[in-house]
N, C-alpha and C positions, 0 to 999 in steps of 0.2 A: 293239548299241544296243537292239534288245527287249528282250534280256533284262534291260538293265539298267532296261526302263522296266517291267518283269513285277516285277522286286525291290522299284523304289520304290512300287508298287501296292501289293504286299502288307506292307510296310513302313506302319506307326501313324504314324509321325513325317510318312512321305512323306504315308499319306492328310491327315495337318493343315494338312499346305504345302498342298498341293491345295484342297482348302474353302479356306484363308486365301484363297488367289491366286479362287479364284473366289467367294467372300463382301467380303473389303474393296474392289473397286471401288463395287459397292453399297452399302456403308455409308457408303464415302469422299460417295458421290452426294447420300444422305440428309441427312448433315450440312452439304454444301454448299447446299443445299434450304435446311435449317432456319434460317441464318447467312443466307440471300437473304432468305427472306421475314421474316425475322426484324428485318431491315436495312430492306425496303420498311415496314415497320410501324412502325420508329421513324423514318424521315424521314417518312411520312404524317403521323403525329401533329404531329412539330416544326411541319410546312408549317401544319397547321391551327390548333396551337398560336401560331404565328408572327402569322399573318393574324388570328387574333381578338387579338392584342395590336395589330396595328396599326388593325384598326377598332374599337378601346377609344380609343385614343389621336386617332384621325380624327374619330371621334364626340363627342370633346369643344373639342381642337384641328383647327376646318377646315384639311384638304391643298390646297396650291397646283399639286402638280405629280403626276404619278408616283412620281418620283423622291423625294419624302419620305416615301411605303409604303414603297417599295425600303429605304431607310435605315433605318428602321423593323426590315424582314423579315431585311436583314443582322447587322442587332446581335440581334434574338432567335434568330434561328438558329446562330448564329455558325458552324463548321468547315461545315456543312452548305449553307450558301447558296449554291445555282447563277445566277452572270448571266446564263445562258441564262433563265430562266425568266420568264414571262409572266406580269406583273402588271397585273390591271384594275380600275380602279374605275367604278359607274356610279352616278347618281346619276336616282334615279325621283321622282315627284311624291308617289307615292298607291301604295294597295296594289293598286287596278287596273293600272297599268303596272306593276306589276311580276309579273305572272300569267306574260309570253312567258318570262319567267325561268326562275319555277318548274317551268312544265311544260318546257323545256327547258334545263339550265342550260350547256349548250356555244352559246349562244344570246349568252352572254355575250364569248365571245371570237370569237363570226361576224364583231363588227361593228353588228350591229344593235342598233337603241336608243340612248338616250343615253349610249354608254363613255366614259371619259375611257382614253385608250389610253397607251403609254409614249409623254412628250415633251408631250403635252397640260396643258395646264392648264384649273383650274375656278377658276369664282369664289366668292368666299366663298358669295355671294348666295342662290348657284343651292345650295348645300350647306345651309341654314339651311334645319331644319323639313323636312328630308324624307327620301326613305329610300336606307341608301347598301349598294349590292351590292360588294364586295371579294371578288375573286375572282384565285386562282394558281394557273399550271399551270405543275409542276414535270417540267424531263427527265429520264426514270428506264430504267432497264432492267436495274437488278441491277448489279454487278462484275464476276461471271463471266462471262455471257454463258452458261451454264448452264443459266437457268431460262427465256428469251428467250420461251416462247410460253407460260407460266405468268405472266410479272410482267409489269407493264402497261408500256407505253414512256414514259407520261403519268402523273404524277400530280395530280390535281385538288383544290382546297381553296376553299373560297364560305362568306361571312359575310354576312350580313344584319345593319345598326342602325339606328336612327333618330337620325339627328345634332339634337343638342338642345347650344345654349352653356349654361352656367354661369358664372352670374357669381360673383366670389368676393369 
């Protein structure tokens, strides 16, 4: 058995096997890296992509419910859309209320403030003329399970407009 592991040593072919077998786990890694975060970058964009189409469309047509972002965020997202994910909208007076925001924007899904949460409804009323925070937190953690302490478990996406009708 040495001797034959003493041949494939000095053996070219054998030393190539050897690098392969200890070089491709590593590369295999790299490229699975690349395809993760590759992956978390284009559902980030879609999610934020997604949410500024539905407060384009909330900004002009007032939301009754939750559930008409949601429907919204599923037609622009399409294969990509999780039910898991948490969609809020809140609705502020003024640029003062809306400071506890800025400076913390998971502030939005505490609770605090005026949210309108899933299942909530708002009224026209209270949306006329003021300013609307739309914000989704998408559940993320890669495919592989790979990159688990590199990709975020959370993905986050906040839109700020000022809801103004147009008459047509």
């Amino acid at each position: 058995m040495l001797s034959l592991l003493r041949k494939l040593l000095k053996s070219h072919s054998a030393a190539t096997v050897i690098e392969f077998a200890i070089i491709a786990p590593i590369l295999l890694l790299f490229t699975f890296a690349i395809l993760e975060f590759g992956l978390t970058i284009v559902i980030n964009s879609t999610l934020n992509q997604s949410l500024k189409s539905a407060a384009r469309i909330g900004m002009v047509t007032p939301y009754t419910s939750e559930a008409n972002i949601r429907d919204e965020m599923r037609r622009s997202m399409g294969p990509l859309y999780d039910s898991e994910m948490k969609l809020v909208m809140c609705v502020v007076p003024n640029l003062a209320a809306l400071r506890p925001y800025a400076a913390d924007p998971m502030n939005i899904f505490s609770g605090s403030g005026n949210c309108i949460a899933a299942g909530s409804a708002v009224t026209v009323d209270s949306q006329f003329n003021s300013i609307l925070i739309f914000a989704a937190e998408y559940p993320w953690g890669g495919i592989s399970g790979l990159m688990t302490s590199l990709i975020p478990t959370k993905l986050y996406a906040t839109t700020v407009v000022k809801s103004e009708y147009f008459e047509r």
